[in-house]
N, C-alpha and C positions, 0 to 999 in steps of 0.2 A: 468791095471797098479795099483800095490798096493802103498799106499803113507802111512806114517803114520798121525792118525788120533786120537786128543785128544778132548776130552769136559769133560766141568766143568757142576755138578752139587750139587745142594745141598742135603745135607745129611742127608733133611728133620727134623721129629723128633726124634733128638739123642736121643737113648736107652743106658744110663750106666749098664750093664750088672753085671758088679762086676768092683770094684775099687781096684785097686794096693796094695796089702800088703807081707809081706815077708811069712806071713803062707800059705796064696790062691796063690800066684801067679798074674801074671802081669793082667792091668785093663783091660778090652772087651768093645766093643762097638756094636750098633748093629743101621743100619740105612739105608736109599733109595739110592743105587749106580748109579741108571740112570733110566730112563722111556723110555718107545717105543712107536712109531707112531705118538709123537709130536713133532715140529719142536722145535731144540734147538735154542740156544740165539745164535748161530753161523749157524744157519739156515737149520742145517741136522734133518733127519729124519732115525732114525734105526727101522727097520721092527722088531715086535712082537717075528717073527718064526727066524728071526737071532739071539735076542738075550739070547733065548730060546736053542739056537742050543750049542751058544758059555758059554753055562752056563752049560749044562749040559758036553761039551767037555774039562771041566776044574774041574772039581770033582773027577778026580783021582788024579791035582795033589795037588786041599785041602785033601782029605786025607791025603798026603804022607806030608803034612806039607808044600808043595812047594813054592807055592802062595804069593808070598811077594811084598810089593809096598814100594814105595819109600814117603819124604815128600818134596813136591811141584810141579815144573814142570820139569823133564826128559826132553831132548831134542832127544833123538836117542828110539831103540826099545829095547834095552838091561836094565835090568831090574840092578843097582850096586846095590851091596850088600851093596857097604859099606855108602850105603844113605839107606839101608834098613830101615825102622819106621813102620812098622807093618806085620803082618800077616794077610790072609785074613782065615780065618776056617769054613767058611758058605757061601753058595750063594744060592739062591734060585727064582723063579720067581711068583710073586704073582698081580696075574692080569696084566699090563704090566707094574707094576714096578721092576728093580731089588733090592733084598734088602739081604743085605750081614752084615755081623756082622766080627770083626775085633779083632786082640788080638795086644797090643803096645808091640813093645818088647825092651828091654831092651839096644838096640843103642844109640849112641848120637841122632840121629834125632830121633830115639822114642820116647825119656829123653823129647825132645823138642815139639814133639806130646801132650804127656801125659800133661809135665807143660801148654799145651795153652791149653786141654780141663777140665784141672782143674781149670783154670781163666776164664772158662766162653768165652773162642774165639770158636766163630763159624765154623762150619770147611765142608768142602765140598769135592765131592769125583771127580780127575779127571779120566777119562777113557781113557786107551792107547791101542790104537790096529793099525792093519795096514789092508788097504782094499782098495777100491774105490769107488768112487764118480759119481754122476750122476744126472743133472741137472732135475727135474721134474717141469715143465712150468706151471701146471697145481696147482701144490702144493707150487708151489714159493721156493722152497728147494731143496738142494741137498740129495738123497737119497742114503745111502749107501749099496753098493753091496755083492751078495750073498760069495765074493773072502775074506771077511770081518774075522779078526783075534783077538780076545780081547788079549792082553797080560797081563793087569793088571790095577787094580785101586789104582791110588796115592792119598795121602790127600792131599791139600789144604786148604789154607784161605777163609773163604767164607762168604761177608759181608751183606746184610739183605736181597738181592734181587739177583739171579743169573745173570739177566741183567748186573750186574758192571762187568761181567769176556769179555768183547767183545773182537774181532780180531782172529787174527791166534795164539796166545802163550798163548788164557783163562788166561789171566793175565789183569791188569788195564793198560791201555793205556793213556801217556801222553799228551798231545799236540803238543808236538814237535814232538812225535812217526806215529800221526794221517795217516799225506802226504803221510808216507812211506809204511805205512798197508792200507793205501785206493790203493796207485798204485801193493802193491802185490796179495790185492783181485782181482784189475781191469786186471795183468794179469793172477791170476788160472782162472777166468772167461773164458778168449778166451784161454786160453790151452783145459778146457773141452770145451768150444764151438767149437774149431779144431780137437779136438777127435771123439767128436759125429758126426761132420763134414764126418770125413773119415770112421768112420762107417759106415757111410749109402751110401757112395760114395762107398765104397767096397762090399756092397750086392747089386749095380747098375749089 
C-alpha cells in the first residue's frame, strides 16, 4: 500500500550560489535535501540504496527542466504549478546525504522564497513522495519500502532545530492540535500493526 509520505529536513549549510539580478538571471541555492539510514524527527528511516535509486530516476527530468517544488506543505501528490517557487537543477548523492541545489523562479511564491532567504529566514527542504511503511521493532522506526516514489522537494520554514517540525503535516503543532495527532498516530499504528498482522497470517 503506497500512502503519501512527507519529511522536513534542514537545509543544512545554505550555499548562495549566485544572487538575483536582471543581467545573471534568477538567485541559486545549493544545500542537504534529506539523509539516509537515520531515523527522522517523525521516526522513519530511508535506506541509502532507495535514495540513491530515486535520485538517479529523476535526472532526466532535471534535465529537461521539469523538477519543480512548491513553497510550504502540499497536501495531495500533484505537484501545482501555480504554487511553483522554485526549480530543482541538480541532485546528487554524497555519502548518505542528499544535496541538491535549486534556481527560485520568478512566481509569487518564488518572489516570497527569495524575499525570506534574503532576510536571513531559515529555510528547510520538505520531501514528497509516496511509498510504504513498515514497522522495524528492532530500530524503533518505520522503515520505508522498496514501492517508495520521490516526487519532489518543497521549501519550507525551518527554525534552528528540525525537532520543532513534529506530527503527521511537518508543521508546528499547537496544543489544542496535540489530542488529535496523538489519537491519528495511535491509529496508523494499529492500521500497520493489522497489516503486518495479515501478512504473516497469509504465508501461514
Amino acid at each position: 500500500m503506497s500512502n503519501l509520505i512527507r519529511d522536513v529536513f534542514s537545509f543544512g549549510e545554505l550555499t548562495v550560489l549566485k544572487e538575483a539580478n536582471s543581467a545573471q538571471g534568477p538567485t541559486k541555492l545549493r544545500g542537504r535535501f534529506q539523509l539516509a539510514e537515520e531515523k527522522n524527527q517523525n521516526g522513519r528511516i530511508y535506506e541509502q540504496k532507495l535514495l540513491e535509486r530515486e535520485v538517479n530516476r529523476l535526472q532526466p527530468m532535471i534535465e529537461e527542466r521539469r523538477l519543480v517544488g512548491e513553497l510550504d506543505h502540499p497536501t495531495d501528490e500533484v505537484v501545482h504549478l501555480t504554487n511553483a517557487s522554485h526549480l530543482i537543477t541538480n541532485l546528487t548523492m554524497e555519502g548518505k546525504e542528499v544535496i541538491g541545489e535549486i534556481e527560485i523562479l520568478g512566481t509569487p511564491a518564488g518572489k516570497v522564497l527569495e524575499e525570506l532567504v534574503k532576510a536571513g529566514v531559515k529555510v528547510g527542504t520538505s520531501s514528497r513522495a509516496v511509498g510504504g511503511l513498515s514497522y522495524d521493532s528492532s530500530k524503533e522506526a518505520y522503515m520505508v519500502e522498496d514501492n517508495l516514489k520521490m516526487i519532489t522537494w518543497d521549501m519550507v520554514s525551518d527554525p534552528s532545530c528540525p525537532e520543532a517540525f513534529p506530527g503527521l503535516t511537518e508543521g508546528v503543532i499547537s496544543e489544542n492540535r496535540q489530542p488529535i495527532v496523538d489519537e491519528i498516530e495511535h491509529l496508523k499504528s494499529e492500521k500497520i500493526y493489522i497489516q503486518a498482522l495479515s501478512n504473516f497470517l497469509n504465508k501461514k
